[in-house]
mmCIF file as gemmi writes it, N, C-alpha and C atoms, coordinates in Angstrom:
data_model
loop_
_atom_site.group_PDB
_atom_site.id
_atom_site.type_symbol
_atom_site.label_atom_id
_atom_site.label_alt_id
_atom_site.label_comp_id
_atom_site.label_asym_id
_atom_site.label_entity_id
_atom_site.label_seq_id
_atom_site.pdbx_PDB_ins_code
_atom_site.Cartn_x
_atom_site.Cartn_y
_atom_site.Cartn_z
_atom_site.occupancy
_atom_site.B_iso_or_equiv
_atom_site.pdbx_formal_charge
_atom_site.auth_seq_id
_atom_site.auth_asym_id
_atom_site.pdbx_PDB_model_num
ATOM 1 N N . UNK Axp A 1 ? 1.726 8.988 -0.868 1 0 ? 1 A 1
ATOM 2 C CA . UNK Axp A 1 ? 0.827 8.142 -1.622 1 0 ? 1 A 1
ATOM 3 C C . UNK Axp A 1 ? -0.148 7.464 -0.659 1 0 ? 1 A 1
ATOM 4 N N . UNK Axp A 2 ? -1.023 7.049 -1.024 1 0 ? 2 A 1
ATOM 5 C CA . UNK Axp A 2 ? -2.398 6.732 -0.046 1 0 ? 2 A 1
ATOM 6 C C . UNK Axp A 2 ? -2.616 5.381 -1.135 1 0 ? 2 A 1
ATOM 7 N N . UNK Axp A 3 ? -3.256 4.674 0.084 1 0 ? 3 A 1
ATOM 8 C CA . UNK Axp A 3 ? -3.568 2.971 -0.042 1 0 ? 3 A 1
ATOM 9 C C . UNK Axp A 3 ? -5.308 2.945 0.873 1 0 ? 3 A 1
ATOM 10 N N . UNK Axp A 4 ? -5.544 2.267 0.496 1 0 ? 4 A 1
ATOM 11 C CA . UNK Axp A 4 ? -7.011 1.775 1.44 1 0 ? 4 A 1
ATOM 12 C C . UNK Axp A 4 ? -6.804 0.575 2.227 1 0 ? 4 A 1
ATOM 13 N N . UNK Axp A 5 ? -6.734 0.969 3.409 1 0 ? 5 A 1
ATOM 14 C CA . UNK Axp A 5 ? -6.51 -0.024 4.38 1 0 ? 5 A 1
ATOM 15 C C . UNK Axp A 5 ? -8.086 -1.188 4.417 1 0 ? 5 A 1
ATOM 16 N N . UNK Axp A 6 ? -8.293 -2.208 4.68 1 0 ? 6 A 1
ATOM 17 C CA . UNK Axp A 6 ? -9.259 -2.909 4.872 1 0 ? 6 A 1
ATOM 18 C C . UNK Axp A 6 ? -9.895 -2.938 6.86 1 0 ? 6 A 1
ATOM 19 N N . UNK Axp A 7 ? -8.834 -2.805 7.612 1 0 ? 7 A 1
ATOM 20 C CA . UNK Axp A 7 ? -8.887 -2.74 8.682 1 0 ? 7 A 1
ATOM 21 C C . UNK Axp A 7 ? -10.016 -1.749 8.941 1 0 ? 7 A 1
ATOM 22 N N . UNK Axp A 8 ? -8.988 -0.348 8.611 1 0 ? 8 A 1
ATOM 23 C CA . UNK Axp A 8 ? -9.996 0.755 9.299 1 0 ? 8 A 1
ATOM 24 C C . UNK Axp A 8 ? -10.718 1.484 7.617 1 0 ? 8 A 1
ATOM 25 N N . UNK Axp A 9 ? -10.743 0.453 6.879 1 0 ? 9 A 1
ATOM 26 C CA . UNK Axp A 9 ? -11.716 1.364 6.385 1 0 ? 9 A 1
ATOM 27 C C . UNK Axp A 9 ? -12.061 2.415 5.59 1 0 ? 9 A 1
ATOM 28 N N . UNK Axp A 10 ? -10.5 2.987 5.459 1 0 ? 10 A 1
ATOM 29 C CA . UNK Axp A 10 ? -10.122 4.099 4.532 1 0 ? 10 A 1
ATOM 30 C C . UNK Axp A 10 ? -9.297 4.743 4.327 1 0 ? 10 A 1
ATOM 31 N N . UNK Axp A 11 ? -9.156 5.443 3.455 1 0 ? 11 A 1
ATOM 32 C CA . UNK Axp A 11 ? -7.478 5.299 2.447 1 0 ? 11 A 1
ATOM 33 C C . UNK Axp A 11 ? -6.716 5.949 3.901 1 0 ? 11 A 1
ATOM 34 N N . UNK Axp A 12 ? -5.635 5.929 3.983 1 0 ? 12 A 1
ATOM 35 C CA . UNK Axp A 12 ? -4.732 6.336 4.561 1 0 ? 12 A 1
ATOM 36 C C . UNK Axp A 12 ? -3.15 6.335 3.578 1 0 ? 12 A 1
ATOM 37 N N . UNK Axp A 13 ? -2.186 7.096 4.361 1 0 ? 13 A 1
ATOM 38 C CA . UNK Axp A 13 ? -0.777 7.651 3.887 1 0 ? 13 A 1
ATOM 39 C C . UNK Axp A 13 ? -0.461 6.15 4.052 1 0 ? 13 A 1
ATOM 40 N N . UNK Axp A 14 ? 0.519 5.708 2.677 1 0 ? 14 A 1
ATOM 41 C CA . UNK Axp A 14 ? 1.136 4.987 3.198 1 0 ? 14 A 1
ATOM 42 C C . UNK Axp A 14 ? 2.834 4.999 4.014 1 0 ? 14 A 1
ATOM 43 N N . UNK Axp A 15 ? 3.007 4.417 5.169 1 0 ? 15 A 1
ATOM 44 C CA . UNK Axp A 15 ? 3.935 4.529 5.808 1 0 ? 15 A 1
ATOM 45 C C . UNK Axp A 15 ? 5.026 3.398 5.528 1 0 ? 15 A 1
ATOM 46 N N . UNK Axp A 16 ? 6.272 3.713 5.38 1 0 ? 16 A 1
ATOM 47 C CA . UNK Axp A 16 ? 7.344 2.93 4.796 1 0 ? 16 A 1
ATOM 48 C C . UNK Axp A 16 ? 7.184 2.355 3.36 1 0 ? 16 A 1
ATOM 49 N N . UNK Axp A 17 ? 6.759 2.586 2.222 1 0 ? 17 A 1
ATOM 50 C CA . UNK Axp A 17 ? 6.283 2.324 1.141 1 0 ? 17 A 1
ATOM 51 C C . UNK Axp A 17 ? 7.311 1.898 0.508 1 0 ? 17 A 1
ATOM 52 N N . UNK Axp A 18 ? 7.411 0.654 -0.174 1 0 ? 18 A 1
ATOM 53 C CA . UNK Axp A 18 ? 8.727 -0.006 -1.001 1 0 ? 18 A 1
ATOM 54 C C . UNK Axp A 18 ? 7.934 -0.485 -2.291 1 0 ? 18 A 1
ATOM 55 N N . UNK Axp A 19 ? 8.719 0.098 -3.293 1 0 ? 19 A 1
ATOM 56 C CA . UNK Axp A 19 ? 8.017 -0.079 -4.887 1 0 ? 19 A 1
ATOM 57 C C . UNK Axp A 19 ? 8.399 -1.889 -4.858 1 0 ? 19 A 1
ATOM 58 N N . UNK Axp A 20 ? 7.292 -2.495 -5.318 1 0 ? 20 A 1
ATOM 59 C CA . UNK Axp A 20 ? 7.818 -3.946 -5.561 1 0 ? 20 A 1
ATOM 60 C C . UNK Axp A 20 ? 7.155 -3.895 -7.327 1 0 ? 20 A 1
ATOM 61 N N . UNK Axp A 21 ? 6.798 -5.114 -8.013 1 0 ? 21 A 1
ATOM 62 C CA . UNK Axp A 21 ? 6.796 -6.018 -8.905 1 0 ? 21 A 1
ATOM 63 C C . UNK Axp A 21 ? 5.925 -6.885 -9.062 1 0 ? 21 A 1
ATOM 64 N N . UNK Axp A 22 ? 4.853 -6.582 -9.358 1 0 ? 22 A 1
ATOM 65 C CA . UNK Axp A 22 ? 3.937 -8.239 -9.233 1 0 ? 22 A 1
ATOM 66 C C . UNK Axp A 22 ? 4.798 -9.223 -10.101 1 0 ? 22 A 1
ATOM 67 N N . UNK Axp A 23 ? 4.123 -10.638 -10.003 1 0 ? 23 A 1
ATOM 68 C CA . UNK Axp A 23 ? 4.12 -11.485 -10.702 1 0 ? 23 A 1
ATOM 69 C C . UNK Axp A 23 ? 4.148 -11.072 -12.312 1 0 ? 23 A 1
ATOM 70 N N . UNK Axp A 24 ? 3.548 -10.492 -12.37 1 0 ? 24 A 1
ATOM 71 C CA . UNK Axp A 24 ? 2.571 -10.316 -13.865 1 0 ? 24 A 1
ATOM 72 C C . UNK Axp A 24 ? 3.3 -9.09 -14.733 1 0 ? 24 A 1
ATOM 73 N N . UNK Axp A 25 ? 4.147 -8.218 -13.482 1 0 ? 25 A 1
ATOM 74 C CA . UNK Axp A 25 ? 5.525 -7.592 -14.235 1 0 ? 25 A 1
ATOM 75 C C . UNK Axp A 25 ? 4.935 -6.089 -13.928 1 0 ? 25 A 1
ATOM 76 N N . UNK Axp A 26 ? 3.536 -5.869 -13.463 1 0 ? 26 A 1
ATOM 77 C CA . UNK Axp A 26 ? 3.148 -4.462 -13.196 1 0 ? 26 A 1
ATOM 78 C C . UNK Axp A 26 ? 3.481 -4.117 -11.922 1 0 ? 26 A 1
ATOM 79 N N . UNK Axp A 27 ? 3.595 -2.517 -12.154 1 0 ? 27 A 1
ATOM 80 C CA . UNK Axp A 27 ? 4.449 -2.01 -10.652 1 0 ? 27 A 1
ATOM 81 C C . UNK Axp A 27 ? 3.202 -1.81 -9.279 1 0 ? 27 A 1
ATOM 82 N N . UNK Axp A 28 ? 3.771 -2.125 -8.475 1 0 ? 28 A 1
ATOM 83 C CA . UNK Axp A 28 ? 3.079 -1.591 -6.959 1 0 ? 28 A 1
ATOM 84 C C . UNK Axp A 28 ? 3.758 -0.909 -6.271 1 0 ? 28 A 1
ATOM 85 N N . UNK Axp A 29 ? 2.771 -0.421 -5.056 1 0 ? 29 A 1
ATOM 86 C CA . UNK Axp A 29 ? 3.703 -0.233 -3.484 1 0 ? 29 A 1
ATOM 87 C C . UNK Axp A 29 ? 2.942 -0.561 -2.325 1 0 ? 29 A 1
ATOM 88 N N . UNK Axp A 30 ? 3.831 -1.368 -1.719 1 0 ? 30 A 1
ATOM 89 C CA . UNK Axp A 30 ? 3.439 -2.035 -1.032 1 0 ? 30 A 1
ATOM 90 C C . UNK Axp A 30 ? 3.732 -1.088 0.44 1 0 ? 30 A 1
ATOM 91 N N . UNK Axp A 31 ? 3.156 -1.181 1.808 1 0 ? 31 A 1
ATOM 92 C CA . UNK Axp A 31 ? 3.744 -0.451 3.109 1 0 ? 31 A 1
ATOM 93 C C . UNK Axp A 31 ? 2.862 -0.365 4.464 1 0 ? 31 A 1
ATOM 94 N N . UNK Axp A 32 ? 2.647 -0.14 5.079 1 0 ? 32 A 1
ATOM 95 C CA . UNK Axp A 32 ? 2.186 -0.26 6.288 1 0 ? 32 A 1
ATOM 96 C C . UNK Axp A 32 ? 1.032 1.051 6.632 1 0 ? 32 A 1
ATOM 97 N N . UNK Axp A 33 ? 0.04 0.484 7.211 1 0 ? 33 A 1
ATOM 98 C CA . UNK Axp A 33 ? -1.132 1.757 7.778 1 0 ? 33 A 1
ATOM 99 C C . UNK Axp A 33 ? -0.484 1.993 9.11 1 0 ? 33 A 1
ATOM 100 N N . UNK Axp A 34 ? -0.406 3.741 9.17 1 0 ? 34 A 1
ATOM 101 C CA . UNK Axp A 34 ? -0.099 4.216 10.183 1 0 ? 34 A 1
ATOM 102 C C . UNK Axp A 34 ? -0.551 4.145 11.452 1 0 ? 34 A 1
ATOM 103 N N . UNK Axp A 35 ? -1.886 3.729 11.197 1 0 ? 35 A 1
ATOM 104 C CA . UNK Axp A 35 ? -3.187 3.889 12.234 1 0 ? 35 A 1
ATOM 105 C C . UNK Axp A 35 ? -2.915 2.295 13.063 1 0 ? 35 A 1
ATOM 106 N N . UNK Axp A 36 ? -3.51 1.188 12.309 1 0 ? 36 A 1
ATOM 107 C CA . UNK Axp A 36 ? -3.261 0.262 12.823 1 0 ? 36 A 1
ATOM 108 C C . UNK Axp A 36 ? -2.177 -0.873 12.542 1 0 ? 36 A 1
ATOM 109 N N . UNK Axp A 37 ? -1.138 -0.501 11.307 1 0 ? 37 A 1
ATOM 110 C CA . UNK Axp A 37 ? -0.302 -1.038 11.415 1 0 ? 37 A 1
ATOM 111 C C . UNK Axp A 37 ? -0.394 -2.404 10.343 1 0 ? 37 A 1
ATOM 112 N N . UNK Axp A 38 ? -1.253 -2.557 9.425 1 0 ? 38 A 1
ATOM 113 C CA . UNK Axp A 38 ? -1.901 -3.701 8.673 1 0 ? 38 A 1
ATOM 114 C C . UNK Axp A 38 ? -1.491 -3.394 7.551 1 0 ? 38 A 1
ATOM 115 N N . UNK Axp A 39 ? -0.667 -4.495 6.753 1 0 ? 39 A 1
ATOM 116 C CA . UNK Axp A 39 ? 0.172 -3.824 5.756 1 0 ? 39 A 1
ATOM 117 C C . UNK Axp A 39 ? -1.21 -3.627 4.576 1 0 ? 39 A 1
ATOM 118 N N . UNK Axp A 40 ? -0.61 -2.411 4.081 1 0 ? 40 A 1
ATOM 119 C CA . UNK Axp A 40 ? -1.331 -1.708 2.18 1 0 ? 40 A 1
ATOM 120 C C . UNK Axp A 40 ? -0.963 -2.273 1.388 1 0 ? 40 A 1
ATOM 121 N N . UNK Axp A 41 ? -1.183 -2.159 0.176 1 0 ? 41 A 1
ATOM 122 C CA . UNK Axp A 41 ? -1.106 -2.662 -1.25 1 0 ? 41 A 1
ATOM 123 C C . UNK Axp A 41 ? -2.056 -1.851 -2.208 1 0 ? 41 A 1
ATOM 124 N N . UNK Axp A 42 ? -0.796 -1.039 -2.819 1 0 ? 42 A 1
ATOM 125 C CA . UNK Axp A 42 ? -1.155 -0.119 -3.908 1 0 ? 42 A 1
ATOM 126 C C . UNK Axp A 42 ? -1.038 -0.54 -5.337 1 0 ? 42 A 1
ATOM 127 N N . UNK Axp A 43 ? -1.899 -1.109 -6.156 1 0 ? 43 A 1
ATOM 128 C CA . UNK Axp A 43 ? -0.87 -1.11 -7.592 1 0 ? 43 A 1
ATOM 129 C C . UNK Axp A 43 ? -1.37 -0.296 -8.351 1 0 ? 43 A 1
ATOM 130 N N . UNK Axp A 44 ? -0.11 -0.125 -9.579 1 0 ? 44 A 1
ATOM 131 C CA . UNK Axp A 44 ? -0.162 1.108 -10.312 1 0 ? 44 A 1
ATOM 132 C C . UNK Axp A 44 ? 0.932 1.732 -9.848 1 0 ? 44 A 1
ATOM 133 N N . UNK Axp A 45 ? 0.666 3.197 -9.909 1 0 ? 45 A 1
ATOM 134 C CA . UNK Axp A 45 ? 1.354 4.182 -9.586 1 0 ? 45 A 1
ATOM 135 C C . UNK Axp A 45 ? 2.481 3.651 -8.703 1 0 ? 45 A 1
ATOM 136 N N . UNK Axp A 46 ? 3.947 3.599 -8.765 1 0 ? 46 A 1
ATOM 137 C CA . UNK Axp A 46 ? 4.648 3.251 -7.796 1 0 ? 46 A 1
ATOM 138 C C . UNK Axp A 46 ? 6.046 4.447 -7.506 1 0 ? 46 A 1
């Protein structure tokens, strides 16, 4: 699954990806950019 990092700029794989929960009860995944290491945030699809 791919996230858009803000760091570098563009989507990348996300690495270690853990389905969480917003507040609001809709699903995410949350996980780390491979490149520089700046955590992702996907919601939706989890």
């Amino acid at each position: 699954m791919e996230a858009y990092c803000f760091k570098c700029k563009a989507k990348r794989e996300i690495k270690d990806p853990k389905k969480v929960t917003m507040k609001n009860g809709k699903p995410a995944t949350q996980g780390v950019c491979p490149v520089c290491s700046t955590k992702v945030f996907r919601i939706g699809k989890s």
